[in-house]
C-alpha positions, -999 to +999 in steps of 0.1 A: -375-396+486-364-400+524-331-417+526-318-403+494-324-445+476-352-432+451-362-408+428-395-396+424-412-382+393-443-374+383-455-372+347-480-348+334-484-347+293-509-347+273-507-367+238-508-355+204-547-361+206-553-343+234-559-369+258-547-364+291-519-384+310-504-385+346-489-405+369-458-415+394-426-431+388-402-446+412-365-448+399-335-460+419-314-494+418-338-526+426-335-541+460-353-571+465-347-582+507-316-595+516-302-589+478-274-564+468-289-534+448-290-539+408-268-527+383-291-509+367-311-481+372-349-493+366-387-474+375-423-487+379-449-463+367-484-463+381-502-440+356-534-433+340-552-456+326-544-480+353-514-492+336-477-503+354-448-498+330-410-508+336-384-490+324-346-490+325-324-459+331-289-450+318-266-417+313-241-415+294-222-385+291-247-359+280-266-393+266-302-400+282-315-435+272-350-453+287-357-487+273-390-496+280-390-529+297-355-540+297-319-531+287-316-535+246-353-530+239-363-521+204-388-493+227-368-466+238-359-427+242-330-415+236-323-376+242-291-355+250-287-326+277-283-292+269-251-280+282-268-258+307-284-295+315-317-276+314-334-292+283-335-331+278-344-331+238-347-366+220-373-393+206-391-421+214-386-451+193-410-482+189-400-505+161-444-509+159-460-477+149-429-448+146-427-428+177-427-390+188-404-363+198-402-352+231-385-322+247-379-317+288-373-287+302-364-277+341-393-261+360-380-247+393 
């Protein structure tokens, strides 16, 4: 994003039933005016159905973690880079109702 302060991604999956999912996520440090930036890396994602969703961000090494709401939460992926840092493979964990595996490749 102009500036270089945010990241922009743009999700396109569809679910293990077949329905179809997309949307937008802005990702970067929170700012709120006349504050100093957050610690944390966080995103808001406007997405299909309508919904908002929060996440936080951290990497760690070759680590990926997304907690889904804030830092600690029992929802959350966690996935590790291939060393070509091409492939992001991991789960999602929700404490309600299991979770999924998800792989991430680069597409140039």
């Amino acid at each position: 994003m102009e500036g270089g302060f945010f990241l922009i991604h743009r999700p396109r999956f569809v679910t293990g039933n077949g329905q179809k999912i997309g949307g937008i996520e802005v990702i970067g440090h929170e700012r709120p005016f006349g504050a100093e930036p957050s610690e944390d890396i966080k995103s808001r994602c406007y997405g299909s159905p309508g919904e908002t969703l929060d996440y936080v961000w951290e990497l760690e090494g070759d680590t990926f973690t997304i907690w889904f709401g804030e830092r600690g939460s029992p929802d959350y992926y966690r996935g590790t880079f291939s060393d070509d840092g091409d492939t992001l493979t991991g789960a999602w964990h929700y404490p309600v109702g299991g979770g999924y595996e998800a792989t991430a490749t680069r597409v140039e």
